[in-house]
C-alpha positions as CSV (number, residue, x, y, z in Angstrom):
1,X,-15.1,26.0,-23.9
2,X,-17.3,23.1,-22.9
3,X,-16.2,20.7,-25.5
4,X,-12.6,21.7,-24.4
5,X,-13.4,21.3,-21.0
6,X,-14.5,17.5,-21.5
7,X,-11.6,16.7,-23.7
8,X,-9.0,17.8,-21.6
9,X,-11.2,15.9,-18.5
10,X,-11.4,12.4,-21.0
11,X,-8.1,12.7,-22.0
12,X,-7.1,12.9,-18.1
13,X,-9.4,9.5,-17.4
14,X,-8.1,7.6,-20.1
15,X,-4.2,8.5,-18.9
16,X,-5.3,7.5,-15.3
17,X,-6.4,4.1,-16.5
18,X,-3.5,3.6,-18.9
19,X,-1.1,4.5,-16.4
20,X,-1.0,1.4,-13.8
21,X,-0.3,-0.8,-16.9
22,X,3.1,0.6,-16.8
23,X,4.9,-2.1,-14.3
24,X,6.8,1.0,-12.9
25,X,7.0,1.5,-9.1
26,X,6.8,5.5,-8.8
27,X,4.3,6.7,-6.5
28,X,2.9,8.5,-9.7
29,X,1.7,5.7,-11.5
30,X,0.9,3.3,-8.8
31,X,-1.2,5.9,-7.1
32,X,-3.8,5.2,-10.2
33,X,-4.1,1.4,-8.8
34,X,-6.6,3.1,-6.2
35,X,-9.5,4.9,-7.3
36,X,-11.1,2.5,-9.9
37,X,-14.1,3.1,-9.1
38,X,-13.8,7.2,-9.1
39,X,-12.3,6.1,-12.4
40,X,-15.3,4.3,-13.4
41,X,-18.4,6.3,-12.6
42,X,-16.4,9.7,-13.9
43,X,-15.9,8.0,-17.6
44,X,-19.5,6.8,-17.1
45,X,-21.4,10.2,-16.8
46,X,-18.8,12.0,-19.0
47,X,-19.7,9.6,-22.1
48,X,-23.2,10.6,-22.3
49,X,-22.1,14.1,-21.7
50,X,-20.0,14.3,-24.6
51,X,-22.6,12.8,-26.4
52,X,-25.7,15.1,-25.3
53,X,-23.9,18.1,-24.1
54,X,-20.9,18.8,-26.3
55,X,-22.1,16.1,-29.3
56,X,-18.4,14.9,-30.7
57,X,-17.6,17.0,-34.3
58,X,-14.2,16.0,-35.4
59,X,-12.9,12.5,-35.8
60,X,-10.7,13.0,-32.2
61,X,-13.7,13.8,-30.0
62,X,-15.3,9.8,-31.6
63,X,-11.5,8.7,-31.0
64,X,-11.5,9.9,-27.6
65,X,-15.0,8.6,-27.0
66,X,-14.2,5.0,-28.2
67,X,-11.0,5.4,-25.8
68,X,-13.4,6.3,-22.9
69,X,-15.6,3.2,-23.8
70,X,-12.6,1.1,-23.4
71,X,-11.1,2.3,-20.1
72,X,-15.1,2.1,-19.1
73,X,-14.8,-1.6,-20.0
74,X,-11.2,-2.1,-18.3
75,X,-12.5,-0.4,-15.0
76,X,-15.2,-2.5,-14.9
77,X,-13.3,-5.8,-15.4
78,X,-11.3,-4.8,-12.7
79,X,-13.8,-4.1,-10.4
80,X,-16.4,-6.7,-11.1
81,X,-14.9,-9.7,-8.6
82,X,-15.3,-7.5,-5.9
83,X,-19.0,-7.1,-6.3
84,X,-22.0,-9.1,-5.6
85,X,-22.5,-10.3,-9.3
86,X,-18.9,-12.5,-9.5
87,X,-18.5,-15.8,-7.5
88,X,-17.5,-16.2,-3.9
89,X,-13.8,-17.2,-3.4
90,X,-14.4,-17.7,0.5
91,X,-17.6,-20.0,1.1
92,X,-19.8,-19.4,4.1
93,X,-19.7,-21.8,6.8
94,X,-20.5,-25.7,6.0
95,X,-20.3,-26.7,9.9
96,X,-20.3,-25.6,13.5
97,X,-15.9,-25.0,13.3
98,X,-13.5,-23.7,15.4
99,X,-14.2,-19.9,14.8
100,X,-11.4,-16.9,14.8
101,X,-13.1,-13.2,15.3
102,X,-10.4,-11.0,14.7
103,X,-10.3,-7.1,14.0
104,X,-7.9,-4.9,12.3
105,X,-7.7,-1.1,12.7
106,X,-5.3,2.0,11.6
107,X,-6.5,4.5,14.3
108,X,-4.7,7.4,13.0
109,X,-1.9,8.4,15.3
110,X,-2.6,12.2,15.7
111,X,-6.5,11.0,16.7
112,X,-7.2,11.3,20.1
113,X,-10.7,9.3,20.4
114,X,-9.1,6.0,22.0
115,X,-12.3,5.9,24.4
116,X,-14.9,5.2,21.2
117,X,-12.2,2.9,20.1
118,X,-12.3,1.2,23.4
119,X,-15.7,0.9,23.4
120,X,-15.9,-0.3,19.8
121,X,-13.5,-3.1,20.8
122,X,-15.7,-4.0,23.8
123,X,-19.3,-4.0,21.3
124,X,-17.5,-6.4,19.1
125,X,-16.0,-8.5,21.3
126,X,-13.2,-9.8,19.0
127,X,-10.7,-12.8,19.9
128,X,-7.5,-10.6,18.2
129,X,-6.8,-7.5,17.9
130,X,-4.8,-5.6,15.8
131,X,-4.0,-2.1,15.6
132,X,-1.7,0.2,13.3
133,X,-0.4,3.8,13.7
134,X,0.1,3.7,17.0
135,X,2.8,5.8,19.3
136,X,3.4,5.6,23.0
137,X,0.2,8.0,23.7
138,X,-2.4,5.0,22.2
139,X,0.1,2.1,24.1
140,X,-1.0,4.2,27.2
141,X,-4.9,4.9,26.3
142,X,-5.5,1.6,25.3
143,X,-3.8,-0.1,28.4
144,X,-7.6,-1.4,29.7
145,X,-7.1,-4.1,26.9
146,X,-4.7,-5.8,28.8
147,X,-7.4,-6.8,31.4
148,X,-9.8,-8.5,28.4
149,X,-6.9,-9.8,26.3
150,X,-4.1,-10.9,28.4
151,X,-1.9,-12.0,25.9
152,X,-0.3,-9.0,23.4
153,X,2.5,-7.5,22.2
154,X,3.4,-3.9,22.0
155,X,5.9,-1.7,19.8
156,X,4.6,1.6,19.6
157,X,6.4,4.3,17.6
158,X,6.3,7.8,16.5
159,X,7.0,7.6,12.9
160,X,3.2,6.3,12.4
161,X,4.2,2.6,12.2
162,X,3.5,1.5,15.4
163,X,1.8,-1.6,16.1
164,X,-0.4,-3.0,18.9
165,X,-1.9,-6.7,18.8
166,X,-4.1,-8.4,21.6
167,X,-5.4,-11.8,22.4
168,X,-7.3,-13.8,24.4
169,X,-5.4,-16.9,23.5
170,X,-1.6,-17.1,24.4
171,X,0.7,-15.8,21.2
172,X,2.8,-19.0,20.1
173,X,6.4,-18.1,19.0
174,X,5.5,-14.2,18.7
175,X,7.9,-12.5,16.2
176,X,8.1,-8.9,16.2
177,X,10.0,-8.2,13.0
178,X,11.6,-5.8,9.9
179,X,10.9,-7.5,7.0
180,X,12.5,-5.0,4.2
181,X,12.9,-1.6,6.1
182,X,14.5,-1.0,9.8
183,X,11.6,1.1,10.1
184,X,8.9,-0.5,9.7
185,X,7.6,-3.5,11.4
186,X,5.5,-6.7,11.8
187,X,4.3,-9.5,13.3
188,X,4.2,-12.9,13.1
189,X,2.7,-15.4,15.6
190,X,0.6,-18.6,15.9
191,X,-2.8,-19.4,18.2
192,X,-4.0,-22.6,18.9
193,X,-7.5,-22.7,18.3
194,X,-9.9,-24.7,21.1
195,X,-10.1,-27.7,19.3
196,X,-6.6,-27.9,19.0
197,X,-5.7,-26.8,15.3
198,X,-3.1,-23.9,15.2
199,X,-3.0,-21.2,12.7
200,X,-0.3,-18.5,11.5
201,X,-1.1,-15.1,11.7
202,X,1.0,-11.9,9.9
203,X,-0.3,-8.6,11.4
204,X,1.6,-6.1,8.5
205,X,1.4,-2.4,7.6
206,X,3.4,-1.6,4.7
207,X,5.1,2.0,3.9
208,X,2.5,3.3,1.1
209,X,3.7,5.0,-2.5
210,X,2.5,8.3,-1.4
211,X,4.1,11.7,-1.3
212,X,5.5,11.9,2.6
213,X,5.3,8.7,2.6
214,X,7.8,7.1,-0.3
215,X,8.8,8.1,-3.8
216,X,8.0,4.1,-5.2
217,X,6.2,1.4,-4.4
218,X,8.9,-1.4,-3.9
219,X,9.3,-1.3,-0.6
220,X,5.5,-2.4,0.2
221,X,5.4,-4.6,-2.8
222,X,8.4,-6.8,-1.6
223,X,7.2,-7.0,2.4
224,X,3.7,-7.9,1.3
225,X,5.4,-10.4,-1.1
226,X,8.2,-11.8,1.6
227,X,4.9,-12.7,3.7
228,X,3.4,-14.3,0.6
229,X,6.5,-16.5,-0.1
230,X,6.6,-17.6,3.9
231,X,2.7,-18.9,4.1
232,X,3.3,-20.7,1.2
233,X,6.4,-22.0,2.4
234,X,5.1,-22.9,5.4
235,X,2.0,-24.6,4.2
236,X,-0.1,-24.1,7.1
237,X,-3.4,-22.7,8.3
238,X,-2.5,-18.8,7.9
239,X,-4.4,-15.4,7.8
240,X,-2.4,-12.1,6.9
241,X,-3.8,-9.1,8.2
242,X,-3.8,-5.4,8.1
243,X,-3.5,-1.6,6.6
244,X,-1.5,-3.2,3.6
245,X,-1.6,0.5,1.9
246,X,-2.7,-1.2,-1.2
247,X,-6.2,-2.4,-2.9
248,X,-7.8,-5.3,-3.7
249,X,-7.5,-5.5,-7.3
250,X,-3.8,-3.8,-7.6
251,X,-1.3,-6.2,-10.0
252,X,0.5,-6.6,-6.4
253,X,-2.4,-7.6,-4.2
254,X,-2.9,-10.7,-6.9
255,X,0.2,-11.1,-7.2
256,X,0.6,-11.5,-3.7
257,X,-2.5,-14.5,-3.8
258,X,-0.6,-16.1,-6.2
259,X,2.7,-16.3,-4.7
260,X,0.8,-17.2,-1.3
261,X,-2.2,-19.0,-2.5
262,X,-4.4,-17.3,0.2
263,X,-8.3,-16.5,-0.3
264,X,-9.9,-12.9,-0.6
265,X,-13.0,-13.2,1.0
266,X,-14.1,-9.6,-0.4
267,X,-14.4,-11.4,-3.3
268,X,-17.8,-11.9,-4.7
269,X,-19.2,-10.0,-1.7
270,X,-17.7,-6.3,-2.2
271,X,-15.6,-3.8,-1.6
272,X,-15.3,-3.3,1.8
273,X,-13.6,0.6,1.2
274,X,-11.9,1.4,4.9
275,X,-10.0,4.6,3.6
276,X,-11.2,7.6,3.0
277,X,-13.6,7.6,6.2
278,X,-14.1,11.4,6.0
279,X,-14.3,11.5,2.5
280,X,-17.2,9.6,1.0
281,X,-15.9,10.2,-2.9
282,X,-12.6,8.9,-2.4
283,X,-13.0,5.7,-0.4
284,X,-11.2,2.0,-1.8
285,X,-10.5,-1.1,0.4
286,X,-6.6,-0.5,2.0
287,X,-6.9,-2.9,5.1
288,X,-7.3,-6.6,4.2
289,X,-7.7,-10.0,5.4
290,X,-6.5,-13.2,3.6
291,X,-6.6,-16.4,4.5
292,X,-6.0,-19.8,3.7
293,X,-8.5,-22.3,2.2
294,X,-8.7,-23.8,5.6
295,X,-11.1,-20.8,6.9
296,X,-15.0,-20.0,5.7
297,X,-16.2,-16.9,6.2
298,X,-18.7,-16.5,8.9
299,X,-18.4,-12.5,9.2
300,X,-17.0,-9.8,7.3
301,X,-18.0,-5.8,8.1
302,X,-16.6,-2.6,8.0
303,X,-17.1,-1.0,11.6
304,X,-18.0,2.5,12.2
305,X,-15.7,5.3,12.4
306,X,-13.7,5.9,15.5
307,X,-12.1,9.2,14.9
308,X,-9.3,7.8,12.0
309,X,-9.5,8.1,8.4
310,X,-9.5,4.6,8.2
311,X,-13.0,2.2,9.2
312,X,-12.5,-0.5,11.0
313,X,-12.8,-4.0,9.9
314,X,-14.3,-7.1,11.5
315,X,-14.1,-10.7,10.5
316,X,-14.9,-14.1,11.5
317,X,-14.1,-17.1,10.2
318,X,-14.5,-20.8,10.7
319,X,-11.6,-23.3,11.0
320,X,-12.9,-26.5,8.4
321,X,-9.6,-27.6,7.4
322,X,-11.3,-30.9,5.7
323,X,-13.5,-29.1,3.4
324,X,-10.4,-27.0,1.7
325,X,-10.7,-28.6,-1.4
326,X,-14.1,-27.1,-1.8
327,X,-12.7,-23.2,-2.0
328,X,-12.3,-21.6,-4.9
329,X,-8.4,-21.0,-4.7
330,X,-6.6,-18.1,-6.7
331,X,-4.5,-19.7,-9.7
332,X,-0.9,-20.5,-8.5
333,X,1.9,-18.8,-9.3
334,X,3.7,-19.1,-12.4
335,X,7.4,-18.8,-13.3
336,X,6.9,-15.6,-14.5
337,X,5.3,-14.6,-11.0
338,X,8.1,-16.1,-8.9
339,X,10.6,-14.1,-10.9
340,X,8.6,-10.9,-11.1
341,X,8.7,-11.6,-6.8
342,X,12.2,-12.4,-6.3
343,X,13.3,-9.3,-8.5
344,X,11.1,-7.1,-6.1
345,X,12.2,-8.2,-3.2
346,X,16.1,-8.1,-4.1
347,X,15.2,-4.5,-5.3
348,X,14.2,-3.3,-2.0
349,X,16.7,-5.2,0.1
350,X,19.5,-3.8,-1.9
351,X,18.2,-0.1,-1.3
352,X,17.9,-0.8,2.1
């Protein structure tokens, strides 16, 4: 019964890592891009399990135990950037820059704990603010910010999608706008910065591949890839920002560097999980920053709960456009990639 037991838990883990390989966008497969990591550490203690508590007999338990060595291998690989032991992508600060502090938050619409959020936002003390899932009950709770950041814009909804964005800095050509579904919205607008630079910003939150949510991925692979294919377009000092309902090492999210050329500054530092908060085991990163090589990192945290089942994030960074050369940039985009991009986005526009 034990032996069984592990086989039929192996054979599970090694179908959960094959499974994102498949370039398929039902909510099914691509729901195996997020817990690597779970991934990882189960195929870790079940090897010497198999090994020391149910020692392998036939020739299929050593088959299945040389596929768990390989997914073990594969997990790994695709973790490992996001870890202390690879290289930065982002360097720290190399001078006393223009700096951006800017914080990103899904609060959960049903949550009703706006006055720790409030106070959160005060303790932090960030230039922009930027919050997701919120309805006309938040709009209202978090009216305060208006005296502190005098410069926002508002859209609450009730379908979870609602968005909230506040600045101290007036918003340059703000854009409040529906990217691939008339759903689902986003923001684009541009700061000036004191010294006088002026930088993009994309405030997004995708419709995830999860059941209730969407039966495919498509949808949030072609708005995160639309926003890609306008920074790089643009060419300009950008950061893109948000609950993008997808992690850090999904084929998408580096896709999505690619196609934009932005940084990940996660990378070489960690993972910076946001989602689960209320469930320790089953935590990755969904809400991301990006920039562009023109920002160093100064700061980059995950905050501490405020009722949601996302964490907060903070992060600061320093505007040294003349030291961009210096990053280590993502590779560009290839033929294939533009064409793998265009295909997605045509996809979702024409079922829309």
């Amino acid at each position: 019964m034990l032996r069984a037991s592990i086989s039929i838990l192996g054979w599970c883990l090694v179908g959960a890592t094959l499974l994102p390989l498949l370039r398929f966008d039902a909510w099914w497969i691509r729901i195996f891009d997020f817990p690597r990591q779970q991934i990882f550490f189960l195929i870790a203690l079940l090897i010497p399990a198999m090994q020391f508590g149910a020692a392998p007999e036939h020739p299929a338990d050593w088959f299945l135990m040389a596929a768990l060595a390989g997914c073990l291998i594969y997990q790994a690989y695709r973790i490992y950037p996001y870890t202390p032991l690879a290289p930065v992508q982002v360097k720290p600060p190399g001078r006393a820059g223009d700096r951006l502090r800017l914080m990103t938050a899904n609060v959960l619409m049903g949550n009703r704990k706006s006055a720790e959020l409030l106070a959160l936002i005060e303790k932090v003390d960030p230039d922009v603010v930027f919050l997701v899932e919120t309805d006309r009950w938040w709009a209202e709770q978090l009216r305060p910010l208006r005296q502190r950041y005098p410069h926002y814009l508002e859209h609450p909804l009730e379908n979870t999608y609602g968005l909230l964005l506040y600045s101290r800095s007036p918003l340059i050509e703000p854009h409040l706008r529906f990217l691939v579904q008339d759903d689902i919205p986003s923001l684009y607008f541009r700061l000036k910065l004191p010294a006088g630079g002026t930088v993009d910003l994309y405030a997004i939150h995708p419709r995830p591949p999860v059941p209730g949510e969407h039966h495919r991925s498509t949808e949030r692979d072609a708005e995160l890839l639309v926003v890609g294919k306008q920074v790089k377009e643009a060419n300009r000092p950008a950061l893109v920002f948000g609950d993008l309902n997808d992690v850090a090492w999904s084929h998408t999210t580096h896709l999505f560097q690619r196609i934009s050329g932005l940084l990940d500054p996660r990378i070489g530092r960690g993972i910076f999980a946001t989602f689960h908060a209320q469930i320790p085991l089953l935590r990755w990163p969904l809400d991301h920053v990006f920039f562009s090589d023109d920002f160093r990192l100064a700061e980059m945290r995950v905050l501490p709960g405020v009722g949601s089942d996302h964490f907060p994030v903070l992060i600061e960074v320093s505007f040294e456009p003349e030291s961009a050369h210096q990053q280590e940039e993502p590779p560009p985009a290839d033929a294939g990639d533009h064409e793998e991009a265009e295909e997605t986005i045509e996809k979702a526009k024409e079922d829309n």
